[in-house]
C-alpha positions as CSV (number, residue, x, y, z in Angstrom):
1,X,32.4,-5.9,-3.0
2,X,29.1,-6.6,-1.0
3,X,28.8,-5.7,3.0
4,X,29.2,-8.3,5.3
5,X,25.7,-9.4,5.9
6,X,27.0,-11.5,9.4
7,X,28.7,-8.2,10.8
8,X,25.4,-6.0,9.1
9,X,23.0,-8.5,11.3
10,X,25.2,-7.7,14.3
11,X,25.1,-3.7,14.2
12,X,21.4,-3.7,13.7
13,X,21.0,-6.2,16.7
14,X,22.7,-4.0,18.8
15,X,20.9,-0.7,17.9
16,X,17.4,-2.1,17.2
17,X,17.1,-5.7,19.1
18,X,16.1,-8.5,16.7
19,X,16.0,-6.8,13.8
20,X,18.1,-8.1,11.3
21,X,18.6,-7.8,7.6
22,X,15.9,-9.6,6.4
23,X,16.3,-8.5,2.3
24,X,16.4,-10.9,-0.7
25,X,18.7,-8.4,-2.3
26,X,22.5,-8.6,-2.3
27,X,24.1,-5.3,-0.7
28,X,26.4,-5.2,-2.7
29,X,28.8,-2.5,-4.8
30,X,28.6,-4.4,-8.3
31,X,25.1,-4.0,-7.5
32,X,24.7,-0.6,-6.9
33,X,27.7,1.3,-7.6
34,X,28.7,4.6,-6.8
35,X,27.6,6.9,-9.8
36,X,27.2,10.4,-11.1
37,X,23.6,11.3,-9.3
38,X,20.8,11.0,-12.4
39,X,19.4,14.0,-13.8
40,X,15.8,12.5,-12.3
41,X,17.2,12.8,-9.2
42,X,18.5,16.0,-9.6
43,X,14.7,16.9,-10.7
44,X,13.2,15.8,-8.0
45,X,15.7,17.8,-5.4
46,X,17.1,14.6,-4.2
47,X,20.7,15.3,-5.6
48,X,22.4,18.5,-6.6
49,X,24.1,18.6,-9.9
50,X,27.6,16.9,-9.2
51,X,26.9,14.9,-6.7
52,X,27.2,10.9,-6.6
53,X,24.5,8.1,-5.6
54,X,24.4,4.4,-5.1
55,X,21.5,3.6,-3.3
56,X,17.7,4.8,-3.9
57,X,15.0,3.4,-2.1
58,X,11.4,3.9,-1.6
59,X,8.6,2.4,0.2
60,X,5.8,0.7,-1.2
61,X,2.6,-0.8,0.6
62,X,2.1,-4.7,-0.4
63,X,-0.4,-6.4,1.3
64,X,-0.7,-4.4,4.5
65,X,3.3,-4.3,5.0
66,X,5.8,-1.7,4.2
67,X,8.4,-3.3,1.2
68,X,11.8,-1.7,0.9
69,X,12.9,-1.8,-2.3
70,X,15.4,0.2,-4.6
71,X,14.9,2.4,-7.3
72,X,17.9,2.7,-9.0
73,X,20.4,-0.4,-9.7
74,X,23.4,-0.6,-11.8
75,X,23.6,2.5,-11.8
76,X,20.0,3.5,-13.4
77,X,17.2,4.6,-12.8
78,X,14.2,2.0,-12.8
79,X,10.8,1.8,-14.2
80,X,7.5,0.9,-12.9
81,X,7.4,-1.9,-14.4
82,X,10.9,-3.3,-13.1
83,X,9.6,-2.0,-9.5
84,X,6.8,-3.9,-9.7
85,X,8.5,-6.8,-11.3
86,X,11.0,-6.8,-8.2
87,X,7.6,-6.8,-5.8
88,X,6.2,-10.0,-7.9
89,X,9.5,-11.9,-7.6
90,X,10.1,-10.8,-4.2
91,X,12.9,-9.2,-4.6
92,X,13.4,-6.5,-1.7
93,X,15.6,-4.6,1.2
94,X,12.8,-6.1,3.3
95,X,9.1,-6.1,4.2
96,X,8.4,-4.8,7.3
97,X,4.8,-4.6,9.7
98,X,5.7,-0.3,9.9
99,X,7.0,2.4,7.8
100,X,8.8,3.1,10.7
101,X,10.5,-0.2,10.8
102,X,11.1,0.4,6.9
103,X,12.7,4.1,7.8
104,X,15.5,2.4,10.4
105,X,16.5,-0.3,8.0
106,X,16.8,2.5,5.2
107,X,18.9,4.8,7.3
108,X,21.0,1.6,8.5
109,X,21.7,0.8,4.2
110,X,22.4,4.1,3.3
111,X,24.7,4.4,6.3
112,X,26.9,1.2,5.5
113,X,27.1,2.1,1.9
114,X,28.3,5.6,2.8
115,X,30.9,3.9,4.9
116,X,32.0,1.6,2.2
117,X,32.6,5.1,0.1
118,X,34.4,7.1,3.0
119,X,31.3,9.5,2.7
């Protein structure tokens, strides 16, 4: 199943202006899948034990921009290696001129995903 990108653009127009979606990665549910939350997670305090995640992101400085890119797909956990594989191909949630630019669009993916779960 993968969000609507059309109706995605629209809701960010509305609460940010012209920002769109601007990602080369698919949102999409095959994609990142809702999964038992890895024990990494766990470690680092971002996930209790029993709890479920799709999406992880971080931010990464490339080139004087803010990249958003995930950190788990498929389900797993990636390495820095695929991360910085992903920032080589240009493979991202978007590059943006502020981290604060970067923070909205994360908090606008992790919202439509948690909709898509009925979280």
């Amino acid at each position: 199943m993968n969000i609507d990108n059309k109706a995605f653009n629209i809701m960010v127009s509305e609460a940010a202006g012209p920002m769109e979606y601007s990602g080369t990665l698919p949102l999409d549910l095959d994609e990142f899948p809702l999964v038992p939350s890895p024990q990494e997670l766990i470690d680092q305090g971002l996930a209790e034990p029993g709890d479920s995640s799709n999406i992880v992101t971080r931010q990464y400085g490339v080139d004087g921009k803010t990249w958003l890119l995930p950190t788990m797909r498929k389900g797993k956990m990636l390495t820095k290696d695929q991360i910085n594989d992903m920032i080589k191909n240009r493979e991202h949630f978007g590059v943006f001129n502020t981290k604060a630019e970067a923070d909205w669009m994360d908090k606008q993916i992790h919202g439509d995903f948690k909709k898509l779960y009925g979280k």
